[in-house]
C-alpha positions as CSV (number, residue, x, y, z in Angstrom):
1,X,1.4,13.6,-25.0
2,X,4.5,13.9,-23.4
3,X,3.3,17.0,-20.8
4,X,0.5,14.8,-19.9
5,X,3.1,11.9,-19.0
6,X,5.1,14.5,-17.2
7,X,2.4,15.9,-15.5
8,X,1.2,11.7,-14.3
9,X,4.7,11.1,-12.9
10,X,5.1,14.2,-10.6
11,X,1.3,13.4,-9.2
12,X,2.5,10.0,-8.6
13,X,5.5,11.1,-6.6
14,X,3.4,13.3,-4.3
15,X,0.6,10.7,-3.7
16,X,1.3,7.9,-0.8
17,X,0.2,6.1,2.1
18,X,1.2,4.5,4.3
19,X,0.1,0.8,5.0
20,X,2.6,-2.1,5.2
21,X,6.1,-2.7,5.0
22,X,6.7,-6.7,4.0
23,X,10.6,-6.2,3.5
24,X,10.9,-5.5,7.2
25,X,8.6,-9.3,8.0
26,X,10.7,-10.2,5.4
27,X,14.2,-9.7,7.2
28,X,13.1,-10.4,10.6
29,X,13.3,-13.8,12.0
30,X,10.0,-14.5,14.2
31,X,7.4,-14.8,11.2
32,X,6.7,-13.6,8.0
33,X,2.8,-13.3,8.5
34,X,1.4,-9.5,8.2
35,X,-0.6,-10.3,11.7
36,X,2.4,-10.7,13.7
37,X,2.7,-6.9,13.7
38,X,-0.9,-5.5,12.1
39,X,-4.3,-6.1,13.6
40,X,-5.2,-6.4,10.0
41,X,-4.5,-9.8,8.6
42,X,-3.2,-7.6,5.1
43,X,-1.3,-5.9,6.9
44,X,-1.3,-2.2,7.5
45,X,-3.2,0.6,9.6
46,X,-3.2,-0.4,13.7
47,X,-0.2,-2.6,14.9
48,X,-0.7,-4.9,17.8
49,X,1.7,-4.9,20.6
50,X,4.5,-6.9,18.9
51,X,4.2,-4.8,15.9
52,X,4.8,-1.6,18.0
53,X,7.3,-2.8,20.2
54,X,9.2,-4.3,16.7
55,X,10.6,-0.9,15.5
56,X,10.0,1.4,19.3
57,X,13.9,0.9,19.7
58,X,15.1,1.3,16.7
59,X,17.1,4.9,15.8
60,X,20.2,6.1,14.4
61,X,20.5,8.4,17.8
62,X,19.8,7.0,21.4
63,X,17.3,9.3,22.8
64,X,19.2,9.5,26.1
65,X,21.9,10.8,24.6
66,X,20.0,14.5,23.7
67,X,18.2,14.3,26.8
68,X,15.0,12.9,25.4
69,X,14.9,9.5,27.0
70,X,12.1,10.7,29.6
71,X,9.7,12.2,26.7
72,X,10.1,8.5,25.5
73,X,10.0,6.5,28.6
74,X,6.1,8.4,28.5
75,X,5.1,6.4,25.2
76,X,6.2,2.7,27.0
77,X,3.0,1.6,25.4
78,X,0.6,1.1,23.2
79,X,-2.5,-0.4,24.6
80,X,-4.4,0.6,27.5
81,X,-7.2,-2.0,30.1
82,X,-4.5,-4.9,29.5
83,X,-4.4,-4.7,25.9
84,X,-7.6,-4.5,25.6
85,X,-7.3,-0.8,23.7
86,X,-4.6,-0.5,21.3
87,X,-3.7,2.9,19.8
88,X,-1.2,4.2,17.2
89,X,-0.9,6.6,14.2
90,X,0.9,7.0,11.2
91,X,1.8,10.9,9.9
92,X,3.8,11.8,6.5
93,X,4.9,14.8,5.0
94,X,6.9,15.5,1.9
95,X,8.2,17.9,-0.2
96,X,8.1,17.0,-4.4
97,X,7.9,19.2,-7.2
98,X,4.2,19.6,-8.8
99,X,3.4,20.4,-12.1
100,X,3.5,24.3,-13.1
101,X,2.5,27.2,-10.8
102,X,3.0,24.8,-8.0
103,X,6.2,23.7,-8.4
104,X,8.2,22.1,-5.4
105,X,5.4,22.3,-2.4
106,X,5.0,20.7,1.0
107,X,2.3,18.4,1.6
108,X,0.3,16.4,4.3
109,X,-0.2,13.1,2.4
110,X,-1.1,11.2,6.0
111,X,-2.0,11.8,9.1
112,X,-4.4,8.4,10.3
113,X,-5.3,8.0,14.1
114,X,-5.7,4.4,14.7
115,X,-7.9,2.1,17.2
116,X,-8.5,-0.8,18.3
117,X,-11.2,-2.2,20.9
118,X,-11.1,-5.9,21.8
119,X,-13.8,-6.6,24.7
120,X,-13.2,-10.1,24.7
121,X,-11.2,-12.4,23.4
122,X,-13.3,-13.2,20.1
123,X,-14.6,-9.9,19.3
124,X,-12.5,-6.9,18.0
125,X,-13.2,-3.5,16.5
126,X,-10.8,-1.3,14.7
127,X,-10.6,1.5,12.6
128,X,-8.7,4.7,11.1
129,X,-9.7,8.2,9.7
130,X,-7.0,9.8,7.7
131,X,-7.1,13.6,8.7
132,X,-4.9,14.5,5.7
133,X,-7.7,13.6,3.1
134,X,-9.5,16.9,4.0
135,X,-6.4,18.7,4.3
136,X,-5.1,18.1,1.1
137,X,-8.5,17.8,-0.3
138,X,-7.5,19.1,-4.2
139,X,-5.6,16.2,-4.4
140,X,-7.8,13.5,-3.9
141,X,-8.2,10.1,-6.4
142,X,-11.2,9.1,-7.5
143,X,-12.4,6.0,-5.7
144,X,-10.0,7.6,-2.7
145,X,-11.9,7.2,0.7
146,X,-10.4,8.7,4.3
147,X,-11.1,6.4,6.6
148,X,-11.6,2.1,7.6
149,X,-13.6,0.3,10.2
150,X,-14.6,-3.5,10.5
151,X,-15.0,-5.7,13.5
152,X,-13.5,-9.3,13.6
153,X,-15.2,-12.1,15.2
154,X,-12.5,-15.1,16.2
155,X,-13.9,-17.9,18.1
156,X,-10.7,-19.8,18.7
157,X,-6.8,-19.4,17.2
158,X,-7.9,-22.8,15.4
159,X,-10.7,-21.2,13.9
160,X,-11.1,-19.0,10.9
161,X,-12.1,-15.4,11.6
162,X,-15.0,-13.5,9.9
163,X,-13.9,-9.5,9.3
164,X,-17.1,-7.6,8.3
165,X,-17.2,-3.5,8.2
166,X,-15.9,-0.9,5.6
167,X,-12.2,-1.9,4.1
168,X,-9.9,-2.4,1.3
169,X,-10.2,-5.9,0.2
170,X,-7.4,-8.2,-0.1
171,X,-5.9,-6.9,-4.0
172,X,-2.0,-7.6,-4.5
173,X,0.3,-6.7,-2.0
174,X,-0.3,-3.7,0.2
175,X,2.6,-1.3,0.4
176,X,3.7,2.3,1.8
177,X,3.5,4.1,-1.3
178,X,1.2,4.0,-3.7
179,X,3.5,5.9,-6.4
180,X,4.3,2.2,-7.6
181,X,3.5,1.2,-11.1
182,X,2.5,-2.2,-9.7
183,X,-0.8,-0.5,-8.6
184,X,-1.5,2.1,-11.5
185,X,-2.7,1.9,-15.3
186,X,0.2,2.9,-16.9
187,X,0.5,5.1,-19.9
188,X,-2.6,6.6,-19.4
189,X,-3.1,10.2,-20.9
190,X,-6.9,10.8,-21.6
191,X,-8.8,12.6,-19.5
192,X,-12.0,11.3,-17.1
193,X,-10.0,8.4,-15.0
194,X,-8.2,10.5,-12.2
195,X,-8.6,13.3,-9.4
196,X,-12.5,13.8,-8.8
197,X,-13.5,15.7,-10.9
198,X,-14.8,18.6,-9.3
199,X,-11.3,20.1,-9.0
200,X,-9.1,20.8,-12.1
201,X,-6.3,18.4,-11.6
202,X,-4.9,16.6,-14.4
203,X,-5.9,13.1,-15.1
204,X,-4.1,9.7,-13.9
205,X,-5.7,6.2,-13.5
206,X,-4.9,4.5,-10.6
207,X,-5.7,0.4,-10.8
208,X,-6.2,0.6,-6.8
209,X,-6.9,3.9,-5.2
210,X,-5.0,5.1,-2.2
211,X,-6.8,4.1,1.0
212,X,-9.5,2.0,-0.9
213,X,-12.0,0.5,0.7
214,X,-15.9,-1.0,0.7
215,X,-18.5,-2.4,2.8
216,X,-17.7,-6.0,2.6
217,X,-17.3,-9.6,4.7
218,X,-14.0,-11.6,4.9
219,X,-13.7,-14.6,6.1
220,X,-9.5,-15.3,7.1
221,X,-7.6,-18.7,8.2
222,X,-4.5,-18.6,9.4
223,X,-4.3,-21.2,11.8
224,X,-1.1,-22.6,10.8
225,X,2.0,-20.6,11.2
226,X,2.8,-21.7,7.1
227,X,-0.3,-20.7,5.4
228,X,-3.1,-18.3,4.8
229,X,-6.5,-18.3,3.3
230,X,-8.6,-15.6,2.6
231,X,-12.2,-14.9,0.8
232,X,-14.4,-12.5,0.7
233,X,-17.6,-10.5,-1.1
234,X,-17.6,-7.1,-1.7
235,X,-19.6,-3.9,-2.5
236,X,-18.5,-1.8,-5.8
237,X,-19.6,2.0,-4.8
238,X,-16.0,3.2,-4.7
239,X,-14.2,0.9,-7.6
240,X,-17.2,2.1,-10.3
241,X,-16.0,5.2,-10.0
242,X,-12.7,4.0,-12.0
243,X,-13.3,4.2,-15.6
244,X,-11.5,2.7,-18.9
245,X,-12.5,3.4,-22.7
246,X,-13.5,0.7,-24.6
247,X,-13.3,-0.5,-28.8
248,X,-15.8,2.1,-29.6
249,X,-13.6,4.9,-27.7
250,X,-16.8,5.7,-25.3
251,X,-16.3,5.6,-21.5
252,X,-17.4,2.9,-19.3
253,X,-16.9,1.6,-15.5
254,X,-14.8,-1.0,-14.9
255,X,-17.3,-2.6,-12.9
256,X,-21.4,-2.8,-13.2
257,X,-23.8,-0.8,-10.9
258,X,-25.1,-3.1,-8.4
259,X,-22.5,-5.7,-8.7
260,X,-20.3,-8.0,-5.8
261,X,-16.8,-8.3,-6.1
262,X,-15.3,-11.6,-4.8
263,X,-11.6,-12.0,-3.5
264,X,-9.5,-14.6,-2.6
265,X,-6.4,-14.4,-1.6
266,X,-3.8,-17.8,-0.5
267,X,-0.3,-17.3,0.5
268,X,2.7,-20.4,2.4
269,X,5.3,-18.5,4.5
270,X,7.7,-22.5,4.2
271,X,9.7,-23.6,7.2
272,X,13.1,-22.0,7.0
273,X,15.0,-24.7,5.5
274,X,18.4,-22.6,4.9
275,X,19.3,-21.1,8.9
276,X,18.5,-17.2,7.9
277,X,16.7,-17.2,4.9
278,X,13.0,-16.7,5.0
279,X,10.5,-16.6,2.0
280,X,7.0,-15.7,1.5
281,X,5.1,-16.5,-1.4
282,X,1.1,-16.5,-3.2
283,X,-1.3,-14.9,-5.0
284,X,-4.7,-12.7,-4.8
285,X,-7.9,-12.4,-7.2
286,X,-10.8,-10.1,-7.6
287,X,-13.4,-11.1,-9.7
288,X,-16.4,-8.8,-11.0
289,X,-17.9,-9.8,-14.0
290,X,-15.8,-9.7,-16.6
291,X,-13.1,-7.5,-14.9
292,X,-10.2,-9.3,-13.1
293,X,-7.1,-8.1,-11.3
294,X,-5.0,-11.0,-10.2
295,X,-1.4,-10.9,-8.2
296,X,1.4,-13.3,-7.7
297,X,4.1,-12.4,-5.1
298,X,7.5,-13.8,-3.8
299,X,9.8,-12.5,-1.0
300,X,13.0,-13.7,-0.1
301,X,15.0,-12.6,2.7
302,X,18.5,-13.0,4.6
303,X,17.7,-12.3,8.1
304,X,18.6,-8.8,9.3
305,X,20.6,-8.4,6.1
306,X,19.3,-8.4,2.5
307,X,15.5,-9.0,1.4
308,X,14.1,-9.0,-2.3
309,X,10.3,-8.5,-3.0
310,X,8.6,-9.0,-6.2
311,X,5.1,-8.9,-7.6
312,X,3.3,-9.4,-10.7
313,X,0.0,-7.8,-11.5
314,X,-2.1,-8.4,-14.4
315,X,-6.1,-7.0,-14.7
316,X,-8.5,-6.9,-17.7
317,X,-11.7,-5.2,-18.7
318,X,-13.4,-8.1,-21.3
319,X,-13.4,-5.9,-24.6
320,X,-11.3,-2.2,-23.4
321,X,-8.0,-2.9,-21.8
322,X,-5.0,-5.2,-20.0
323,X,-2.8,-4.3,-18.0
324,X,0.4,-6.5,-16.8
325,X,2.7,-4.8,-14.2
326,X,5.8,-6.2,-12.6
327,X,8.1,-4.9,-9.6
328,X,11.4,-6.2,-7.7
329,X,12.9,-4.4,-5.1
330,X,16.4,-5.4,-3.2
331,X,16.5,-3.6,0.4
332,X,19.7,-3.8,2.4
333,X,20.2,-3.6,6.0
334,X,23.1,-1.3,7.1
335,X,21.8,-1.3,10.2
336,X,18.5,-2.0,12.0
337,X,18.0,2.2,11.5
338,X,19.2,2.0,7.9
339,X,17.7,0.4,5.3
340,X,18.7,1.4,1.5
341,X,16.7,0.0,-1.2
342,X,16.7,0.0,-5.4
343,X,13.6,-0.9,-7.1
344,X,12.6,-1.5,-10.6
345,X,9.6,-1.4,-12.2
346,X,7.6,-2.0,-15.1
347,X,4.1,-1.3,-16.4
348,X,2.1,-2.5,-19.9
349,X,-1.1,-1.2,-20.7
350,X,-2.9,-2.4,-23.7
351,X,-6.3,-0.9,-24.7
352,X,-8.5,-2.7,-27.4
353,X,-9.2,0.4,-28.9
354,X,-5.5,1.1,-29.4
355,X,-3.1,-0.2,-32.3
356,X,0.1,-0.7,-29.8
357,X,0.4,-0.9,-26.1
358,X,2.3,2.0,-23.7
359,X,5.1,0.8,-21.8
360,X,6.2,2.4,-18.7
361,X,9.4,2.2,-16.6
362,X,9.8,3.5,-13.5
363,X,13.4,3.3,-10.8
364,X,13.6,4.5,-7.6
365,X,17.1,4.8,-5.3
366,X,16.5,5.7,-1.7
367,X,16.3,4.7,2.0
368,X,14.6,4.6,5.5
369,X,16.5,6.3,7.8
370,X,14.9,5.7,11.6
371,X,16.7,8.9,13.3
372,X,15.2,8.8,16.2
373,X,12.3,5.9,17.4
374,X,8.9,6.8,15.5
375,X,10.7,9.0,12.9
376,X,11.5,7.9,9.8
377,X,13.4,9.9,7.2
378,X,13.0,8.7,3.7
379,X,15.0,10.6,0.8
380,X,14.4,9.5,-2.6
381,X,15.5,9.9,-6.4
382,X,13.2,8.3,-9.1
383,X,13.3,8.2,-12.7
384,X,10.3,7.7,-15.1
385,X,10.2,6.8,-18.4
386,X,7.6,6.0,-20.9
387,X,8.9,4.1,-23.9
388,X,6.2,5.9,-26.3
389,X,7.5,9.3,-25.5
390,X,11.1,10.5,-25.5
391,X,13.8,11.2,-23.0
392,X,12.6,10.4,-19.2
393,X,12.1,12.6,-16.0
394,X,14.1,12.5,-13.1
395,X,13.1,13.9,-9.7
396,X,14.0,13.9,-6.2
397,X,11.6,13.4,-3.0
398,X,11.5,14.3,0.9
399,X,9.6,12.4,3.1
400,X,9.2,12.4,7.2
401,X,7.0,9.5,8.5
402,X,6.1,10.1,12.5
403,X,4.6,6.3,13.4
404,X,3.4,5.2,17.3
C-alpha cells in the first residue's frame, strides 16, 4: 500500500492550476472581494482591469534596468474598445519527479487564453480554453474539463447578477494549486477513482477535479462592499464520473444520473475595525441527494505584511464514505515581489466499508518570487505523510507561472 501512497503524492505534486490567489486580497488594503480583480465573482480565470494593473508593477528587477522597459511599455493594457474587451492568460510549467520510468520530467500543466466581451453595461461574456489539457493529455483527472464559458447579465450594481453558461460552481475556496489535501480524498489506494481510464496511470481521487465545471445558472449579490450571496443549480455530467465504494465494497457514483446539484455559497468581508488588518470569512454547500460537500473559511491579514488562510472541508456519500479536511497557511510579505509561505495540512477519510479511517498529512515550505512583471517563480519543498503507512516522502518542485 505504501507504493500506491507514493505513487498519489508525486501525481499530486505535478497536477495544478492556476485560479485564485485570496492571500494577495487578503494583504492588500482596497477590498477583500474576489471581483475586485476577477471577472468571476469566485475568483479566478480573466482579471478585470484593476486586477491586472494590481500585480503589472510588481518585480524583483525593474525592467528598465536590462533594457526591457519598451517590450513592457507594449503590454500597457489589458482591454481593448474602452474596456469593453478584456484579455489575459495564465501559463505554468514545472519540473517534479514522477513515479518510475518517468522520473523528474518537465511539464505544461497550464496554458489558458482568457476573454472577456462586455457589449453593454449589463451583459458580459467570458471564457477560457486551457491549451495544456491536450498537451499533457495522459495526465488528465477524471471529471477534468479544458475549458469555461458563461455570460453574466447585471442590470444595476444594486442588483444581483444571474451567471448562466458552462463553469465550476461555487465548492470551497478556489486556489492555484490543486495538489492541496483540502480538495482531495485522502488515503485513497484502490483503483477506478482517478486518471481516465483509458490511459494507464495509477489511481487518485480528487474531491474537486482540476478545472471543473458544468452547465449551470448562478444567481450572485454582492451589492454591499461587506457581503456576498451566492446560489445556484447545476448539471452532474462531469462530477458522476467521481466514484467511491460503498458497505458492500461495489463501486458507485457519488452522484445519480440525471440529477441537479444546488450551491450556495455566503461569505462578510467586516469593516476594518483594527487600521491594517483585514479578514474574510464564510462558507459554501453543494447538495445532491444524499452527497454533500460543505466548506467554512477564515482569512486574516496584516496589510502588505502577514496573511493567514484557513479552510475546513467536510463531504459525505450517505452509506460509503466522509471525508473532513483542514488547511492553514501563513504567507509573509518580504516584499511586494516576495512572498514566502508555510502550510499545513490535514486530510481524514473514512469509508463505511472500512474498520479505521486513513489519515493524511501534508507540509509545504516555498515562495512566489515575481522576477520580472508577469513572471512568477515558485520553488517548493513538500513532505507527505500518511499515518497508516510508515516513514513519509519528501520532494522538491519547480514552477514558472507567465500571467497578462
Amino acid at each position: 500500500m505504501k507504493k500506491y501512497f507514493l505513487i498519489t503524492i508525486l501525481l499530486m505534486l505535478t497536477i495544478a492550476i492556476a485560479n485564485a490567489r485570496p492571500q494577495y486580497s487578503i494583504l492588500q488594503n482596497f477590498g477583500t472581494k474576489c471581483i475586485g480583480c476577477h471577472y468571476n465573482t469566485q475568483g479566478g480565470g480573466a482579471r478585470t482591469q484593476p486586477g491586472w494593473m494590481a500585480r503589472k508593477d510588481i518585480s524583483l528587477i525593474n525592467p528598465s534596468s536590462i533594457g526591457l522597459q519598451d517590450f513592457y511599455d507594449m503590454m500597457s493594457s489589458n482591454s481593448a474598445l474602452d474596456e469593453s474587451i478584456m484579455f489575459g492568460t495564465d501559463f505554468r510549467w514545472q519540473y517534479a519527479k514522477w513515479p518510475p520510468p518517468i522520473g523528474r520530467d518537465m511539464m505544461v500543466m497550464q496554458f489558458s487564453p482568457y476573454l472577456i466581451i462586455q457589449p453593454f453595461g449589463w451583459l458580459g461574456f467570458e471564457g477560457f480554453y486551457n491549451i495544456a489539457y491536450d498537451i499533457a493529455y495522459d495526465k488528465r483527472f477524471v471529471g477534468q474539463n479544458p475549458y469555461s464559458v458563461s455570460m453574466y447579465i447585471k442590470p444595476s450594481e444594486k442588483l444581483p447578477s444571474l451567471r448562466v453558461g458552462y463553469f465550476q460552481p461555487t465548492i470551497g475556496t478556489k486556489y492555484d494549486d490543486h495538489t492541496m489535501l483540502i480538495r482531495e480524498v485522502t488515503g485513497f489506494s484502490r483503483s477506478g477513482g482517478g486518471f481516465d481510464p483509458k490511459f494507464s496511470k495509477p489511481p487518485t481521487k480528487p474531491l474537486i477535479p482540476d478545472d471543473y465545471a458544468e452547465f449551470g445558472a448562478q444567481i450572485d449579490y454582492e451589492a454591499l462592499d461587506w457581503l456576498g450571496l451566492s446560489v445556484g443549480a447545476f448539471d452532474t455530467k462531469n462530477m458522476i464520473k467521481l466514484t467511491t465504494k460503498n458497505k458492500t465494497n461495489t463501486t458507485i457514483s457519488v452522484v445519480d444520473t440525471g440529477s441537479v446539484s444546488m450551491v450556495l455559497r455566503a461569505f462578510v468581508t467586516p469593516p476594518t475595525l483594527i487600521d491594517g488588518i483585514t479578514t474574510f470569512l464564510g462558507g459554501t454547500y453543494l447538495l445532491n441527494g444524499d452527497y454533500y460537500i460543505s466548506s467554512a473559511f477564515l482569512n486574516i491579514g496584516l496589510t502588505e505584511k502577514l496573511c493567514l488562510i484557513t479552510e475546513y472541508v467536510r463531504s459525505e456519500k450517505k452509506d460509503s464514505r466522509l471525508t473532513q479536511n483542514v488547511l492553514a497557511e501563513v504567507t509573509y510579505a518580504v516584499t511586494d515581489a516576495v512572498l514566502p509561505f508555510i502550510r499545513a495540512e490535514r486530510g481524514q477519510t473514512k469509508y463505511k466499508n472500512e474498520n479505521h479511517p486513513f489519515y493524511t498529512n501534508q507540509f509545504v515550505f516555498g515562495a512566489h518570487i515575481n522576477i520580472l512583471p508577469y513572471i512568477d517563480l515558485l520553488p517548493e519543498y513538500r513532505i507527505y505523510n500518511s499515518e497508516q503507512v510508515p516513514g513519509y516522502n519528501a520532494e522538491w518542485t519547480f514552477q514558472v507561472h507567465i500571467f497578462y
